[in-house]
C-alpha positions as CSV (number, residue, x, y, z in Angstrom):
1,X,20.3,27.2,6.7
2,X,17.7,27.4,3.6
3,X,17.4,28.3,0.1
4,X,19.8,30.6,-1.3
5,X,19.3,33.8,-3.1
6,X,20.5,32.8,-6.1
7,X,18.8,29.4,-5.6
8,X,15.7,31.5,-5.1
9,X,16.4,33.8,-7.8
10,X,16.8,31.0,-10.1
11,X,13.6,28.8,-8.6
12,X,11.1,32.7,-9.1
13,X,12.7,32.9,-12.4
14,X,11.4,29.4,-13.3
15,X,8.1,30.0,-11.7
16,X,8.1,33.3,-14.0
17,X,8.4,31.4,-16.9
18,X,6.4,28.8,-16.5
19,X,3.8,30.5,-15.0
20,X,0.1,28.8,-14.7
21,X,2.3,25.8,-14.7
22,X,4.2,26.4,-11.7
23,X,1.3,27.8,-10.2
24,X,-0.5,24.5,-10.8
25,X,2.2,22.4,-10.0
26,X,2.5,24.0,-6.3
27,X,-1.4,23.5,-6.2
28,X,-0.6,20.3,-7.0
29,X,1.9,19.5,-4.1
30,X,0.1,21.3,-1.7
31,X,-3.1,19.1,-2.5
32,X,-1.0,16.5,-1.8
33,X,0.9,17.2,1.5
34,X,-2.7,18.0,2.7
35,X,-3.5,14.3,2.5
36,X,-0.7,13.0,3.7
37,X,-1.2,15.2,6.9
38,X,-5.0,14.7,6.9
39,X,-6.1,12.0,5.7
40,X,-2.9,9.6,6.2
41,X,-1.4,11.1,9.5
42,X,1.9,10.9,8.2
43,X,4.4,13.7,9.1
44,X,5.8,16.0,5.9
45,X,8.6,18.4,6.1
46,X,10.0,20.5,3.1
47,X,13.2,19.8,1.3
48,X,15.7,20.9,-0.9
49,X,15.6,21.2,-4.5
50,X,18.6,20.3,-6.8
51,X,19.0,24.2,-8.8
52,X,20.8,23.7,-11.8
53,X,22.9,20.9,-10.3
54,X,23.4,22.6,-7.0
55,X,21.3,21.9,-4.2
56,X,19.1,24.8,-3.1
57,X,20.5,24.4,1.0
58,X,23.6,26.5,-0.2
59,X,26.2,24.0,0.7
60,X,28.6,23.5,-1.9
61,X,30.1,19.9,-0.5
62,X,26.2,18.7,0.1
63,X,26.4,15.1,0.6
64,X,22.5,14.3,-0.9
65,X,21.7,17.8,-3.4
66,X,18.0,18.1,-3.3
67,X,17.2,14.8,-1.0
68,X,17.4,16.2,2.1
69,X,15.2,17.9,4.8
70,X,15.4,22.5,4.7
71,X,17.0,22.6,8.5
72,X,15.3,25.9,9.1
73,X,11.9,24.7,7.8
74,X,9.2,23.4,11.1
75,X,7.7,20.4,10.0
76,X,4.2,20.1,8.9
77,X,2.4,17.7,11.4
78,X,-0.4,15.0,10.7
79,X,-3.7,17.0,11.1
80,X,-2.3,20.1,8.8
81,X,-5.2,21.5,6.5
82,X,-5.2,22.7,3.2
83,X,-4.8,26.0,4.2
84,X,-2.0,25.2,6.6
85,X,0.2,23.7,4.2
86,X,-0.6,26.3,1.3
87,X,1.1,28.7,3.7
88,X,3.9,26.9,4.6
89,X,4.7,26.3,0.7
90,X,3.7,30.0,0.2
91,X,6.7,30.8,2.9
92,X,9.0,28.6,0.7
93,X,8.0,28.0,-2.9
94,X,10.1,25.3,-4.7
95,X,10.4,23.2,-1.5
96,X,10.0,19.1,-2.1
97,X,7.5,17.1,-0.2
98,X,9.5,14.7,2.1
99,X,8.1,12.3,4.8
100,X,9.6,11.6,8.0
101,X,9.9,8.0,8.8
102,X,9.9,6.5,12.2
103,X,6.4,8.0,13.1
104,X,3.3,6.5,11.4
105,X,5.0,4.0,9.4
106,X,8.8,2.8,8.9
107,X,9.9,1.5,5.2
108,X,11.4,-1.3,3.6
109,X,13.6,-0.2,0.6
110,X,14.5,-2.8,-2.4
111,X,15.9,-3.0,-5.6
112,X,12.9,-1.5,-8.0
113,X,12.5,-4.8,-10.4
114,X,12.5,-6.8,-6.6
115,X,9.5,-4.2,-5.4
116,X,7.4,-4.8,-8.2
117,X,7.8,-9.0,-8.8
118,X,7.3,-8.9,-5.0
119,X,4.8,-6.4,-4.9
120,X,2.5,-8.8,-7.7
121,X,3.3,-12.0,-5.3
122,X,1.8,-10.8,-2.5
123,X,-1.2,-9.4,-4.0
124,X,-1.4,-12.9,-5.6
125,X,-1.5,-14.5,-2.5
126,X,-4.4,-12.3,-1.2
127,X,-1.6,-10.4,1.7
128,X,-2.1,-7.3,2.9
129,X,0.2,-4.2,1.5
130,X,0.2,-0.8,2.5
131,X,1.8,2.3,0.0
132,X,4.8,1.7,-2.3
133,X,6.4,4.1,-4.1
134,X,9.6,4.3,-6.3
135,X,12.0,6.8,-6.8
136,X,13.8,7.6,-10.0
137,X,17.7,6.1,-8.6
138,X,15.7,2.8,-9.0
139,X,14.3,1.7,-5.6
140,X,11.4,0.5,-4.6
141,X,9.9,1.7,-0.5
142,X,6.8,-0.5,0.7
143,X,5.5,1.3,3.8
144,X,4.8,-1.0,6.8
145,X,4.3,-0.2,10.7
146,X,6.5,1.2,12.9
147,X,8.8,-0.2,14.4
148,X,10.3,-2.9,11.6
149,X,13.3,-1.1,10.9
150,X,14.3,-2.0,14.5
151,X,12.9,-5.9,13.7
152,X,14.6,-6.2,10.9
153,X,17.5,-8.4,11.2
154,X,15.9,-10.6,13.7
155,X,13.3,-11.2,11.5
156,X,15.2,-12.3,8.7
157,X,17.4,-14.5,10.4
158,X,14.4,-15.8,11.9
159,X,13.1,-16.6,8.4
160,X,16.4,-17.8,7.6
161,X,18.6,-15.2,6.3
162,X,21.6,-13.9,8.4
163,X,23.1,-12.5,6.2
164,X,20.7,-9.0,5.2
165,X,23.0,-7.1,3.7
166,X,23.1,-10.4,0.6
167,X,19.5,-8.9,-0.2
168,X,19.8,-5.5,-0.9
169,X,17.0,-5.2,1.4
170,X,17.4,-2.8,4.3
171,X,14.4,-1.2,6.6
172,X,13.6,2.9,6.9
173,X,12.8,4.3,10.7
174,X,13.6,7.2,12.6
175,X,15.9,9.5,11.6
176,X,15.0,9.1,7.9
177,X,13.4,10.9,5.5
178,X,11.4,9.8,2.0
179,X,11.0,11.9,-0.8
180,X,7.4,11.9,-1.9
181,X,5.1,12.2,-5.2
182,X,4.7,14.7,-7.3
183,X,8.5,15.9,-5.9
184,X,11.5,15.4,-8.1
185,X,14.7,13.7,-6.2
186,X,18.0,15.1,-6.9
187,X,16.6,16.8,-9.8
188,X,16.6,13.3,-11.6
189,X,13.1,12.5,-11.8
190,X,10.2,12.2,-9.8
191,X,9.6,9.9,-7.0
192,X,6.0,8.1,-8.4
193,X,3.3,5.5,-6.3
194,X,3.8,1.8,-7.2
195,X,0.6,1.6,-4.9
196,X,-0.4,4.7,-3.9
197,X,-2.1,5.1,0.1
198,X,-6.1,4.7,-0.2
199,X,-8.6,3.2,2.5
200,X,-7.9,0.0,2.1
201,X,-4.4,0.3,3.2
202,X,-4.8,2.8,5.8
203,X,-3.7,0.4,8.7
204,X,-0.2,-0.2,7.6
205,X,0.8,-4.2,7.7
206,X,3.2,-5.5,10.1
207,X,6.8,-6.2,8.2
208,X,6.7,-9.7,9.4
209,X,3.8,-10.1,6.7
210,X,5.7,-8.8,3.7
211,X,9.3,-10.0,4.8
212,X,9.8,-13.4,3.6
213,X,8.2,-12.8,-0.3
214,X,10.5,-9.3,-0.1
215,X,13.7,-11.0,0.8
216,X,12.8,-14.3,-1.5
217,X,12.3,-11.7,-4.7
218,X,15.2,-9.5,-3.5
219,X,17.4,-12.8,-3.4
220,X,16.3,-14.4,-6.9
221,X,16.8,-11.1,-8.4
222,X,20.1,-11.1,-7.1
223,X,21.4,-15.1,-8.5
């Protein structure tokens, strides 16, 4: 399963007319994908692309058009160079840039507006955050270690919540894929960096550290 030829037809057609702009724009995701793979360690694979309303995998009852993994496209691994992703985007222009979850980092996803009053309180308070980014449904996806999807409802009925799904807070791990910037979502926009990754984040924080400011925000946002 993969792109189909009219989806295909219709993404070369684009990159016809758009040209030096499309070129640049797959320079500009390749670029990309070569840092997450080399200088992040995360994990990419390529997705589909929404293609005037359809998505590009072919299947007409698609549950998630152009947010979801290309089942006959390997993933990219952490190491990949330049060159290495170039060709992979070569093989299948018009692919999105997804990340698989579960490996180097897991995710906590909140309500956008929570993200960003939670993601100014903890850099207040001097805490340590890793990447954030925001997608354009409205949510908000701080990157933390591994392993806190798992933690997650103990932790917050540890910190006095037992009831998670009152947040609209829920964690990311295996299994799960994020779309990532400069890639579109659904055709509705494109997924940006609250915070994007840079040295100083490189060693993700432990959920336990973010938790109880996301799930106060998520909370107040929700009275």
């Amino acid at each position: 399963m993969g792109f189909t030829i009219g989806g295909m037809r219709e993404i070369r057609s684009g990159a016809r007319r758009r040209g030096r702009s499309y070129r640049s724009s797959r320079s500009s995701e390749c670029t990309a994908v070569a840092e997450y793979t080399g200088l992040w360690g995360w994990d990419v694979v390529r997705g589909a692309r929404a293609v005037g309303g359809a998505c590009s995998c072919g299947r007409t009852n698609c549950p998630a058009p152009g947010a979801h993994p290309l089942e006959c496209a390997p993933g990219i691994p952490a190491g990949a160079t330049l060159d290495e992703v170039t060709r992979a985007w070569t093989e299948m222009p018009g692919a999105s840039v997804m990340l698989a979850v579960g490996r180097a980092f897991d995710a906590i996803e909140v309500a956008e507006s929570a993200g960003r009053r939670a993601l100014a309180r903890l850099e207040r308070l001097g805490l340590p955050v890793g990447p954030v980014t925001v997608s354009p449904e409205g949510r908000a996806h701080f990157f933390v270690a591994p392993g806190a999807a798992a933690e997650l409802p103990s932790l917050l009925y540890r910190l006095g919540w037992d009831d998670p799904a009152s947040l609209d807070l829920r964690g990311l791990g295996p299994g799960t894929y994020l779309t990532a910037p400069p890639s579109d979502r659904g055709g509705r926009g494109p997924v940006r960096w609250l915070r994007p990754p840079s040295p100083d984040c490189a060693a993700l924080p432990e959920a336990r550290l973010l938790l109880g400011t996301l799930a106060y925000v998520a909370h107040r946002s929700r009275v």
